[in-house]
SEVEXFI-353899 format. One record per residue (C-alpha): x, y, z. Coordinates in steps of 0.001 Angstrom, whole numbers, padded with zeros to 6 digits, always signed. Example, Ala and Ser with C-alpha at 12.3 -4.5 7.8 and 13.67 -1.06 7.14 Angstrom:
! SEVEXFI-353899
+012300-004500+007800 +013670-001060+007140 
END
This chain:
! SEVEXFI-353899
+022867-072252-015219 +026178-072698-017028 +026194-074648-020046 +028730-077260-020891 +028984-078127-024265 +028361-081698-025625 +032242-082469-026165 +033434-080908-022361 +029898-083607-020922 +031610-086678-022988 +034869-085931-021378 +033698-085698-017939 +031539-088768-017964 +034716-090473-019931 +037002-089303-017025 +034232-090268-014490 +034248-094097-015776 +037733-094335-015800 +038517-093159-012333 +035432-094992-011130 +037008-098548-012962 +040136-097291-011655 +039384-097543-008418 +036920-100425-008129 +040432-102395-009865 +042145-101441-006779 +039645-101979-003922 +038728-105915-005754 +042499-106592-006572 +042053-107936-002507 +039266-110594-002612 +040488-112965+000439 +041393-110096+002643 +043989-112350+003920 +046788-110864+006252 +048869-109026+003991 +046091-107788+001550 +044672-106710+005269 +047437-104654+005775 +047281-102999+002409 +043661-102167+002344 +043791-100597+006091 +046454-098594+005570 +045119-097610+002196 +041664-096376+003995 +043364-095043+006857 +044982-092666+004538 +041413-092147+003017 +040046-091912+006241 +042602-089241+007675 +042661-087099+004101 +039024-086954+004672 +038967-086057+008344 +041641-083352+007463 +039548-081712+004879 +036316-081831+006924 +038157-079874+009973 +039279-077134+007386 +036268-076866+005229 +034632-073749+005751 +031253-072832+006287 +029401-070964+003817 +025986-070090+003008 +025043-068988-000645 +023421-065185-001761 +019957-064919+000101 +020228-067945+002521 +017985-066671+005434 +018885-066099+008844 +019545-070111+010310 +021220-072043+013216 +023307-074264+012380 +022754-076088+015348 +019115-077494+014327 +018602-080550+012748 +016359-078313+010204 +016280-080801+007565 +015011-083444+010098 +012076-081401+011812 +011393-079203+008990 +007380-079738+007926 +008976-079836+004725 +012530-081519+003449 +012448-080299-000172 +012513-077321+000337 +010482-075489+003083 +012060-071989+003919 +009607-069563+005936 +007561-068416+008877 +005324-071369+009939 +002098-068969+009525 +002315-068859+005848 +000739-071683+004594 -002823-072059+002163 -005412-072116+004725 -006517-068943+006794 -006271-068704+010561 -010150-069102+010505 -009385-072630+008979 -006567-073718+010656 -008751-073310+013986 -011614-075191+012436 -009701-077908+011370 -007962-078328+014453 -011403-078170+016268 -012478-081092+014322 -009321-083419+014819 -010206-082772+018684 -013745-083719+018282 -012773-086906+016370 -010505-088020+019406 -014013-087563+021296 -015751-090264+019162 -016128-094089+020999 -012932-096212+020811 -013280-099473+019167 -013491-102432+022113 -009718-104495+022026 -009119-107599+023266 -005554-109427+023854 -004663-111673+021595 -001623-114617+021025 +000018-115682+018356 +001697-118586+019079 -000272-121806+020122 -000319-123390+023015 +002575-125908+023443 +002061-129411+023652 +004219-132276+025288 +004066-133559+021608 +004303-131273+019080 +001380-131678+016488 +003397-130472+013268 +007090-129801+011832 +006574-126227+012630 +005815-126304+015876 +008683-127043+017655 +009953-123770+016644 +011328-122057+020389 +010855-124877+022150 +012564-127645+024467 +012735-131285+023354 +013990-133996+023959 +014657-136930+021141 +013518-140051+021372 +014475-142802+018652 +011919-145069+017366 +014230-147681+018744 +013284-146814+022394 +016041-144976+023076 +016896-141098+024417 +019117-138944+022874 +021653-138062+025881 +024788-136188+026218 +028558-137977+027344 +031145-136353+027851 +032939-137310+024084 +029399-136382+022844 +026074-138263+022395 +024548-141306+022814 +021703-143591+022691 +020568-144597+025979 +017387-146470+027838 +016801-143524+030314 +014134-141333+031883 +012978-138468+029389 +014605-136406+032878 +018237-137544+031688 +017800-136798+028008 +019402-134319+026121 +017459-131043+025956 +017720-129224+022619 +016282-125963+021632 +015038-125551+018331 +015779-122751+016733 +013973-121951+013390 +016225-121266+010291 +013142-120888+007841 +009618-122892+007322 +010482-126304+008730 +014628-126159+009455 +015828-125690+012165 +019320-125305+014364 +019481-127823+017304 +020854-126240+019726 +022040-128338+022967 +022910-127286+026623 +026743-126359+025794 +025730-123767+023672 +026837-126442+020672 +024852-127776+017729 +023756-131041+016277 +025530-131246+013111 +027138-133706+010942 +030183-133630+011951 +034148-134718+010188 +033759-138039+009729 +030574-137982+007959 +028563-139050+011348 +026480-137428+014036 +027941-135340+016706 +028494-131745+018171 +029566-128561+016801 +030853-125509+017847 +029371-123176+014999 +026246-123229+012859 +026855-124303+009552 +024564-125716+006454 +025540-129124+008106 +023190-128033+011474 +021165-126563+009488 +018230-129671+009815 +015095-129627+007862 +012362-131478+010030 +009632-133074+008169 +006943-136063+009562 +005737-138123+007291 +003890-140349+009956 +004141-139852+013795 +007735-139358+014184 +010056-136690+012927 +012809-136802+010493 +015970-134991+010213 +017467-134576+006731 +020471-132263+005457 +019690-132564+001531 +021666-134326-000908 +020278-137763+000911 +021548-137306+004318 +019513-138006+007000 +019871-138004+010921 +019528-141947+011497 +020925-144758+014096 +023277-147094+012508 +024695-150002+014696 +023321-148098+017824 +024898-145022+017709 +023563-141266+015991 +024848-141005+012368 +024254-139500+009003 +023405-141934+005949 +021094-142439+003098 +017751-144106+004868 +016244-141227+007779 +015146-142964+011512 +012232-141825+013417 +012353-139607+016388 +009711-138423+018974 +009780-134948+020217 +009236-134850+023837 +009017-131264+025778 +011314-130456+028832 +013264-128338+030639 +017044-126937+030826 +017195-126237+027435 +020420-122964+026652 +018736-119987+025557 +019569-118758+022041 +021598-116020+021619 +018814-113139+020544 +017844-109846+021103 +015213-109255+023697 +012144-107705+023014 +011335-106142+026592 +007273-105806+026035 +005146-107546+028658 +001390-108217+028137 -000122-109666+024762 -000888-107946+022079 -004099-106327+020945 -006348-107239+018139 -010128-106393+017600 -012978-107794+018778 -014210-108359+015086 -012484-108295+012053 -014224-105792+010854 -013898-103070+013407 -012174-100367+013484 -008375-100830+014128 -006200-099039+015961 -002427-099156+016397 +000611-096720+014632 +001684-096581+011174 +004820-096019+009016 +004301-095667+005626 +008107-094977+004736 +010664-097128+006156 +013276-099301+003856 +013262-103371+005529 +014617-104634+002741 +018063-102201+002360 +020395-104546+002823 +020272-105669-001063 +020454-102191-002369 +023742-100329-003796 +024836-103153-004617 +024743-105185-001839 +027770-104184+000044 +027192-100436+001532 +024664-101401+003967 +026301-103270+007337 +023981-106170+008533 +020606-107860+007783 +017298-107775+009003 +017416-111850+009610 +019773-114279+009393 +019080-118369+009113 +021868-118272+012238 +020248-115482+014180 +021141-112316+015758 +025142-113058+016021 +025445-113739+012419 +022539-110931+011422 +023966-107749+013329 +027377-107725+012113 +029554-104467+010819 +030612-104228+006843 +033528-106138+006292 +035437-103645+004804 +034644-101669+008015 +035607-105304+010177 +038858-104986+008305 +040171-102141+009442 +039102-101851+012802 +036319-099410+011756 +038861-096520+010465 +038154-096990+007058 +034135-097189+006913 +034220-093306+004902 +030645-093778+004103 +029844-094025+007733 +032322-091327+008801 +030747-088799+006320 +027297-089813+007728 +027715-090191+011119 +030416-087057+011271 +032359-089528+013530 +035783-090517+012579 +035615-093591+013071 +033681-096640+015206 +033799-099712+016731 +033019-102023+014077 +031739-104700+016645 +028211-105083+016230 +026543-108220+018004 +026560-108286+021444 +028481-105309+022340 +026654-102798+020415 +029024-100139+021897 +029217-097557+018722 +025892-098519+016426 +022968-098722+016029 +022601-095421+016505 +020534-092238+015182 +023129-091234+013340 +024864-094170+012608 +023426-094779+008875 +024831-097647+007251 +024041-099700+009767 +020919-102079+009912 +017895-100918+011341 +014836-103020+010903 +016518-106537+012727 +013379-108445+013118 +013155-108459+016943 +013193-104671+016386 +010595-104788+014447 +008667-106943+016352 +009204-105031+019537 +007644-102144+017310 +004905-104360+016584 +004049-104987+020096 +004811-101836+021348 +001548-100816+019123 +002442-101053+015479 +000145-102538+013025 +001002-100699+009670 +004277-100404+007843 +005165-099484+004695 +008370-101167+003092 +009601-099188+000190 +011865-100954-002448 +014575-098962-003072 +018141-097987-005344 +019884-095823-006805 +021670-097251-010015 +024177-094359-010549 +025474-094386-006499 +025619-098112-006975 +027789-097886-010285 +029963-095800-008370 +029949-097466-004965 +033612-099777-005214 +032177-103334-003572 +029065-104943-004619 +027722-108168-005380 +024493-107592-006773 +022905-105506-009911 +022705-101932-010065 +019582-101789-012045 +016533-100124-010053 +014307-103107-010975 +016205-105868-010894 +017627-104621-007254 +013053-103995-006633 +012468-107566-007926 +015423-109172-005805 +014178-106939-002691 +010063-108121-003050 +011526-111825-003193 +013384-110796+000287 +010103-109856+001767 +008608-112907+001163 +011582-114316+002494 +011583-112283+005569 +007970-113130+006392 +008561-116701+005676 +011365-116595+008328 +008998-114590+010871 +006417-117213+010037 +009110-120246+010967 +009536-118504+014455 +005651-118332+015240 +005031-122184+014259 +004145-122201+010788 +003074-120605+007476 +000535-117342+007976 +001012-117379+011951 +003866-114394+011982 +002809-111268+013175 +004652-109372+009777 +001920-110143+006880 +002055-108504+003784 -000959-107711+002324 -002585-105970-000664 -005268-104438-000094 -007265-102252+002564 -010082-105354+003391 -006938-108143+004138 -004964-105698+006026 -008235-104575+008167 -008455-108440+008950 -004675-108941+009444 -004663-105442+011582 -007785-107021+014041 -005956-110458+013948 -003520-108495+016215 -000247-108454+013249 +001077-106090+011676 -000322-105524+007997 +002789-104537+005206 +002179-102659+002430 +005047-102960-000586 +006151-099744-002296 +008510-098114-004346 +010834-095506-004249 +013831-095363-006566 +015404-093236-009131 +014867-094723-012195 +011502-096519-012145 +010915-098489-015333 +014182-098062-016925 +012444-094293-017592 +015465-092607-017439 +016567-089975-020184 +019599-088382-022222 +020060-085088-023000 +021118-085071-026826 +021505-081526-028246 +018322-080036-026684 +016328-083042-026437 +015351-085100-023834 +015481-088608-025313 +013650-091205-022570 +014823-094676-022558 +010919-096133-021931 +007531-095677-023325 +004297-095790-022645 +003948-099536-023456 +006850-099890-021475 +005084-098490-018010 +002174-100265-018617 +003817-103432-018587 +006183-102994-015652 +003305-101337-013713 +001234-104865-014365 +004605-106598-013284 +005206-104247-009902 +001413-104783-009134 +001382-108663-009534 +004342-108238-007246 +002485-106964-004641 +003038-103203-004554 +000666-101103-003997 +002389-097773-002798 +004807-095663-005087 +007386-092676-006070 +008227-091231-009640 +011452-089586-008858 +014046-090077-006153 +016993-088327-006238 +017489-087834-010170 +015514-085945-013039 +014157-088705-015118 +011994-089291-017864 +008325-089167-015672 +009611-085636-013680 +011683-083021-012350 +012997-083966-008976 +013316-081451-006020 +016895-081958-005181 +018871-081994-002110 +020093-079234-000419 +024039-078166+001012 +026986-080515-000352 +024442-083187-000883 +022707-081207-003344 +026061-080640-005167 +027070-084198-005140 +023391-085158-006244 +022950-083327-008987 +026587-084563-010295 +025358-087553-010754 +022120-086326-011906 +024573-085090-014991 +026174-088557-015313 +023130-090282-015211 +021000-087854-017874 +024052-085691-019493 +022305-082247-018033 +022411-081142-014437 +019210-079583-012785 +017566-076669-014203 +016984-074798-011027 +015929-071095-011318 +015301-068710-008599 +011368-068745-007622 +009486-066226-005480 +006984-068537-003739 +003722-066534-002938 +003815-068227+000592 +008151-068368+000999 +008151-071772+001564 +007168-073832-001650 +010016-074115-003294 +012682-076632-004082 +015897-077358-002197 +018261-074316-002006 +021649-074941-004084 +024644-073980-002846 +027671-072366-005104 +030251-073609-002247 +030213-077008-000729 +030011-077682+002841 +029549-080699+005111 +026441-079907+007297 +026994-082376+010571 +022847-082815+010534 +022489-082843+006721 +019647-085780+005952 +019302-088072+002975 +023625-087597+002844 +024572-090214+000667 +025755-088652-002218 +027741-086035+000162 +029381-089103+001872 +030465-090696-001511 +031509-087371-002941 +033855-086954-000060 +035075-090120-000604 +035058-090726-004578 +035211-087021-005052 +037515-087245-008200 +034395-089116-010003 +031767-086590-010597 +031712-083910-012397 +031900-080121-011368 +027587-078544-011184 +026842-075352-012213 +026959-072345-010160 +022670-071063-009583 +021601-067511-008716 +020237-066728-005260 +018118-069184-003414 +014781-069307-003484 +015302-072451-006238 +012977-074138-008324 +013330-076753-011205 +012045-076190-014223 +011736-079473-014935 +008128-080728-014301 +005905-083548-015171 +006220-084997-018333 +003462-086719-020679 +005124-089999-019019 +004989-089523-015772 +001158-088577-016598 +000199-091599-017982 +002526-093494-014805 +000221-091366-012375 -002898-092377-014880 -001547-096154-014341 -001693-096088-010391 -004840-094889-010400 -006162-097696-012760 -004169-100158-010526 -005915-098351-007706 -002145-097846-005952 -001093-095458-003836 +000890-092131-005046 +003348-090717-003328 +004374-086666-004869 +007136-087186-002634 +010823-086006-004015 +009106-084385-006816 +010250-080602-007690 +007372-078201-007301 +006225-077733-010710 +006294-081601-011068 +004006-082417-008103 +001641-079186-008763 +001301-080767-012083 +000909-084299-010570 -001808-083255-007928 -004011-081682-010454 -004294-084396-012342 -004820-086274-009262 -007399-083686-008337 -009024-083902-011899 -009101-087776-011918 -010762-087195-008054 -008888-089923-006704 -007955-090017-003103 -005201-092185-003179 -002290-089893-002661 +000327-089403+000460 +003034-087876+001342 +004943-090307+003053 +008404-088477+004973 +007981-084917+004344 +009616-084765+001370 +006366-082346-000406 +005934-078699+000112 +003242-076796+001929 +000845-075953-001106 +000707-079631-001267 +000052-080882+002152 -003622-079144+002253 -004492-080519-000863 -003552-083953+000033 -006039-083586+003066 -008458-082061+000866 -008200-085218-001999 -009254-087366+001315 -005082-088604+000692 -002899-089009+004409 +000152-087409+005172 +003228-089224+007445 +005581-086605+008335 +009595-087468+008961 +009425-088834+012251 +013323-087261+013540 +013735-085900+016620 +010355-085896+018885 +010320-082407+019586 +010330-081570+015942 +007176-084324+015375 +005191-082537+017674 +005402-079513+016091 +004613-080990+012664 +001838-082846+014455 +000749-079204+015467 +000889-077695+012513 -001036-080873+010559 -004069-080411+012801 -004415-077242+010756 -004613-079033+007753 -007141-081656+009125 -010526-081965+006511 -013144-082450+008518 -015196-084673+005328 -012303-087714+006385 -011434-089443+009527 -008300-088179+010881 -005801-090009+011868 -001178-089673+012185 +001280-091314+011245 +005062-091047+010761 +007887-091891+008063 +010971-093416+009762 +012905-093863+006803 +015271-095994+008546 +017681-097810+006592 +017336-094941+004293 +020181-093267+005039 +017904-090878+007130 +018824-089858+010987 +016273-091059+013493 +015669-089283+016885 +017880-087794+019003 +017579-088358+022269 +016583-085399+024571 +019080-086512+027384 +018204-088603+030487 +018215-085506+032982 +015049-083135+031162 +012299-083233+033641 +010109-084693+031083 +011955-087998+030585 +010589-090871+029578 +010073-093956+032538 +010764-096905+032552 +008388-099117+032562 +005298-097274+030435 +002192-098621+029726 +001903-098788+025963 -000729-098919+023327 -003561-101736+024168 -002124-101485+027249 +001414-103575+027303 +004147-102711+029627 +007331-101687+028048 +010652-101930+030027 +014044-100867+028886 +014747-103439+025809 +017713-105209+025822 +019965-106797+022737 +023102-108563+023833 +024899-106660+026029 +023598-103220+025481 +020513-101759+027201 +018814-098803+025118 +017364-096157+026538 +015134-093310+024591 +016476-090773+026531 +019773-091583+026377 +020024-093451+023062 +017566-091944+020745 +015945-094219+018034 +019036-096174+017775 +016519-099031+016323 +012968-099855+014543 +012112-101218+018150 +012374-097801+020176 +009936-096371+018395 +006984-097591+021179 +009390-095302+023402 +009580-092539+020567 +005555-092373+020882 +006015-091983+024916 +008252-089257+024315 +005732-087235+021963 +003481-087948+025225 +005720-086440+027005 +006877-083107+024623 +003352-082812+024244 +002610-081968+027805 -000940-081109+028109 -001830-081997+024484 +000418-085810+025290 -002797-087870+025172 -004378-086202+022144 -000968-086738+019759 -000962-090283+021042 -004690-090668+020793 -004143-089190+016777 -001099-091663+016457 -003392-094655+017443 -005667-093694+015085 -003159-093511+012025 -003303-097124+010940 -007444-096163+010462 -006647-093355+008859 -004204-094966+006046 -006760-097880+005708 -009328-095451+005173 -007937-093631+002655 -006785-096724+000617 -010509-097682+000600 -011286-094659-001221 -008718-095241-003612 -010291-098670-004608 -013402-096289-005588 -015165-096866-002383 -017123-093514-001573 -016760-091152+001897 -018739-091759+005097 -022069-090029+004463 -022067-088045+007919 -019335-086098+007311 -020521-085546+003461 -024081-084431+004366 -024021-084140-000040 -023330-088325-000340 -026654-088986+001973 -029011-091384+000442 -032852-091529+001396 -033278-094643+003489 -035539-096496+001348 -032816-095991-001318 -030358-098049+002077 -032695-100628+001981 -032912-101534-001116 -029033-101446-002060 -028383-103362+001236 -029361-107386+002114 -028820-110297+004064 -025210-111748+002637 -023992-109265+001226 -019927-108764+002683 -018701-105194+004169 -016842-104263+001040 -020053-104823-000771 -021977-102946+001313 -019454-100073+001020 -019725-100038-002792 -023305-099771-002610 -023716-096789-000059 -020222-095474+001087 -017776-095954+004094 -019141-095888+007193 -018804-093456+010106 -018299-095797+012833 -017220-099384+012514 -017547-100940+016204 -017753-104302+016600 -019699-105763+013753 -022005-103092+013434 -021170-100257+010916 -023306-096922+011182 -024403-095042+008210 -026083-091402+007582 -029160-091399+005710 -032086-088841+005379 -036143-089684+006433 -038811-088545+003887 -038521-085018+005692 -034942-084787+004541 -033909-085324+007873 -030589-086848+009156 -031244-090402+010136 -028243-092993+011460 -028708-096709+009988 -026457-099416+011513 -025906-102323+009599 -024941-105820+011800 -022867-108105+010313 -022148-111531+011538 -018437-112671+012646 -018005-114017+008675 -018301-110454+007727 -021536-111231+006538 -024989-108639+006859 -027789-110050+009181 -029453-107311+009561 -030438-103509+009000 -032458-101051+011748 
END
């Protein structure tokens, strides 16, 4: 690596803050975007915009010293079974062919064990004529009736207060804002609002002035704005003033729908029969819900919720609004398009999209379609990057990694609060965050969807370092961790990452690959003073290594995780020159430091989750023996981004793996190559990694003419119907549209059914079971031992059984005294024990619908 000496790094990072104040002084000089600051700043991008499109049409392509042979026409980075670095012939992994057979073997013969019995199950309660509480109006038709004896009704110069039949009031839907508010929506497609004037009337718009909060402090409702204002009658007529009136909410007809995205999924959802059993549904244990706070704020276009709904949630950037969508550079760097139409809600024409990365993602009718399609796990990881956020020109919150975690955990209580509103009340939303494996089995069986909290980011802690002279100095300690680890975990998370996309003080990082990796690893030198040590590695399999760097730049169309490349293209004149590395294969020689050991040592005490993910090589080889040493099982690798030494000892720890979803085609082959890795000592079980909002590509679509298409309507998990879903105007299609959203992914499953061919109802069957799997393993991780059937060493005698186990005791109990069961179905749970002749016996344990044990035989 070339060395740059101290004075040359203080220059560069000098010249790097000046540009980068520079030109955050000329994108803010334009606050109010009014009509000639409009002018300026689109002509200003469109210059940007066509400099940038100019230079991509005459960069060339080329590959560094040793690249091997490669299309680039696959998405490799996307379907790779590794992103950080995975180079070689599929055959050369750990495990011998022998093994790879066996395992596979067993994965089939654990699709052959009995399903748990599901039942359908509803959510929301059964509407009355009356509603019985302030949150249960939510979605519904009323009419309002004052306390006076008098109907709401509609005139033509507004509303009035009239002696009628409940069949000539006003109908109002009520659309929930959060817990208890609500819009009140009438016929017109107008609002009740306080209005100019300072009285009662009807509004065009939404506004903090519709925005009602509903409360009943005896048997009528009340309708108050804050600050003292309350809905009341004064002198006969509707109007706004200090002492609230009554009303009665009566249920009718002819109410104007909402505007809202459709969800498109016919028949209820499924739950268990206990909530005990065994669950079954998908999981995603990498996917970023709460995005739309990080980087500041500003680079990420939309929300997953708004108080107002879909038209005020599913909007573009509005520097990308601006100027017509020809100066979104982050998106045109991403998406390889030049430009796009920046109207979002309802049109819909250019995003979402696969490709189309800045733009939201996880809209909570998305997500719920997801959930009903046959979700029931998710994993949202809080996420930043400080250094892209420094540089990133428009923002309105911190750059700090934990201030942007601690602002995005608040959000998720937020967001479930809001899904909550929508279902009639506090805990009845099907999106429940949860925090450990025994609540999310209950939420899971309930029929919701149980959300873990994790973390991904660069610079955990504060932990990053500096490079003075030759030393590292790192900006935390020990103390440090510990306390911010007791923070995070009081927060609720319960899944996490070390490193990102920079070195820091807990680990090397693997890097990224192509122009990313040069861009990356730029800032890696602003953020630390050193760029990354890589050195070229002869992996004894070709594959484990880190990310290739490249000595030229060049924009890949299908490069993943291209963030940095996008704001390098556009902010190029920020970061620094990198060094120029030998011939790939590349590894850093950066690996785990004494920090990130005790961090690792932490999760494990805090019984969370750890993810090796982004780690270089030497970093997670380090990280999994100590894993291994401690024997704890709670490990994953969450979107691919580990190497394939590590995936077999993940499966061999009793961890879970959840490759990169991408394109389906690719999946299936990861799927495929997984089942080679399966241990047959723990219940297997698949997942994916969407990384949406992450500024990772989704699916392609494989085109609507392959003879293997996906059809409209499929019968989905637990046995729904899904139908082309609609939002707005647009219709999506998985053959035609790819994941353009969370809520295709119930159609991304059909279409591994369908790539599958013959094998379609074993990946689906393995999918289903994925949500088990992950629940399973984060069992083990709260020191809960394996199932004693398929660890013939962990059998017991059965007098031993019977005296650990009695009458009372709860399942997790029961588990800490004599394992995990083998089967959970219903409320009985079957254990392996051995007779006085050392024999294999099978003991089930019945429990009673408390959770409770009644009984042993």
């Amino acid at each position: 690596m070339r060395r740059t000496d101290p004075r040359a790094r203080r220059q560069l990072i000098c010249a790097a803050v000046a540009s980068g104040a520079l030109l955050v002084g000329a994108l803010q000089s334009m606050p109010s975007f009014g009509h000639r600051e409009r002018t300026l700043r689109a002509e200003y991008d469109a210059q940007r915009a066509s400099a940038l499109r100019a230079a991509l049409e005459s960069l060339p392509h080329v590959d560094p010293p040793g690249t091997p042979p490669h299309s680039h026409d696959d998405p490799a980075t996307k379907n790779a079974v590794s992103r950080a670095g995975e180079a070689g012939a599929d055959t050369q992994d750990p495990t011998t062919a022998d093994e790879r057979r066996a395992n596979a073997a067993y994965a089939a013969a654990q699709r052959r064990l009995p399903d748990p019995q599901l039942t359908r199950v509803s959510l929301m309660g059964k509407r009355t004529v009356l509603p019985q509480t302030r949150y249960a109006m939510a979605g519904g038709c009323y009419a309002m009736h004052s306390v006076t004896g008098r109907y709401v009704t509609r005139t033509s110069s507004g509303l009035a207060l009239r002696n009628v039949r409940r069949a000539k009031a006003a109908p109002f839907y009520f659309k929930a804002t959060d817990l208890g508010s609500y819009l009140v929506y009438g016929a017109k497609r107008d609002f009740l609002a306080r209005v100019a004037g300072g009285g009662a009337g009807l509004a065009a718009s939404p506004s903090p002035e519709a925005d009602w909060t509903v409360r009943r402090p005896g048997r009528h409702f009340t309708f108050s704005l804050g600050g003292g204002r309350h809905l009341r009658i004064t002198d006969g007529r509707l109007d706004v003033g200090t002492a609230p009136t009554g009303f009665r909410l009566e249920r009718v007809t002819g109410c104007a729908a909402y505007p809202e995205s459709g969800i498109d999924i016919t028949g209820k959802p499924h739950g268990g029969v206990s909530s005990i059993q065994e669950v079954r549904g998908f999981v995603d244990a990498h996917t970023h819900g709460m995005a739309f706070e990080f980087l500041g704020g500003e680079a990420h276009c939309g929300k997953p919720w708004d108080r107002y709904g879909a038209p005020y949630a599913l909007v573009d950037c509005e520097d990308h609004r601006v100027t017509g969508g020809n100066g979104s550079l982050l998106e045109t760097v991403l998406s390889g398009e030049p430009s796009h139409d920046p109207v979002g809600w309802p049109t819909f024409r250019d995003w979402p999209a696969p490709d189309s990365l800045t733009h939201e993602g996880t809209y909570y009718r998305w997500m719920e379609r997801a959930w009903r399609g046959g979700q029931r796990l998710f994993v949202n990881l809080l996420v930043e990057n400080n250094k892209l956020c420094e540089i990133y020109p428009l923002k309105r919150n911190s750059c700090d990694d934990m201030d942007s975690i601690r602002l995005q955990a608040r959000q998720m209580r937020k967001f479930q609060d809001y899904i909550d509103a929508q279902y009639g009340g506090p805990g009845k939303g099907f999106y429940r965050i949860v925090t450990d494996p025994f609540q999310a089995r209950k939420v899971i069986n309930s029929g919701r969807m149980a959300v873990v909290m994790g973390i991904e980011t660069s610079i955990p802690f504060g932990c990053t370092f500096k490079q003075v002279g030759t030393q590292d100095v790192a900006a935390c300690s020990a103390a440090e961790i510990d306390r911010q680890l007791d923070e995070v975990h009081q927060m609720g998370v319960r899944q996490m990452e070390l490193v990102n996309k920079f070195d820091n003080a807990l680990a090397g990082v693997a890097g990224d690959a192509g122009t990313t990796g040069v861009i990356v690893n730029a800032a890696n030198f602003l953020e630390t003073g050193t760029f990354w040590n890589m050195r070229h590695c002869e992996p004894a399999d070709g594959e484990s290594h880190d990310n290739a760097q490249y000595a030229v730049p060049e924009i890949d169309a299908q490069q993943q995780d291209a963030l940095f490349g996008a704001i390098g293209q556009v902010f190029g004149g920020i970061l620094p020159a990198v060094p120029v590395y030998g011939p790939p294969a590349h590894c850093n020689a950066r690996g785990l430091t004494t920090l990130g050991e005790h961090t690792i040592s932490g999760l494990a005490k805090r019984r969370m989750i750890f993810d090796p993910d982004h780690l270089s090589v030497k970093a997670r080889k380090a990280a999994v023996d100590q894993i291994d040493r401690m024997n704890y099982p709670g490990i994953i690798s969450s979107h691919s981004w580990s190497t394939p030494d590590t995936y077999p000892r993940i499966y061999k720890l009793g961890g879970f793996i959840t490759p990169y979803a991408g394109d389906s085609t690719g999946f299936v082959g990861k799927w495929r190559r997984h089942l080679g890795w399966a241990d047959k000592r723990y219940y297997f079980g698949f997942g994916f990694g969407a990384d949406i909002n992450g500024l990772g590509a989704q699916g392609a679509p494989r085109g609507a003419t392959v003879a293997n298409k996906v059809r409209y309507p499929f019968r989905g998990l637990g046995g729904v119907s899904v139908k082309r879903q609609r939002a707005g105007e647009r219709v999506f299609d998985i053959n035609r549209d790819g994941v353009a959203q969370y809520g295709l992914y119930p159609d991304w499953v059909e279409d591994l059914r369908k790539v599958a061919g013959r094998q379609g109802s074993a990946i689906v069957d393995d999918m289903s079971r994925g949500a088990e799997a992950y629940l399973q393993m984060w069992e083990r991780a709260q020191g809960i031992r394996p199932d004693s059937c398929r660890n013939p060493g962990l059998r017991m005698s059965m007098s031993r059984v019977k005296r650990l186990l009695r009458p009372g005791m709860t399942t997790r109990a029961v588990m800490r005294a004599v394992g995990q069961p083998y089967q959970r179905l219903g409320l009985d749970y079957r254990f392996c024990a051995t007779t006085a002749t050392k024999r294999k016996a099978v003991m089930t344990v019945r429990f009673n619908r408390a959770g409770r044990v009644v009984r042993l035989r």
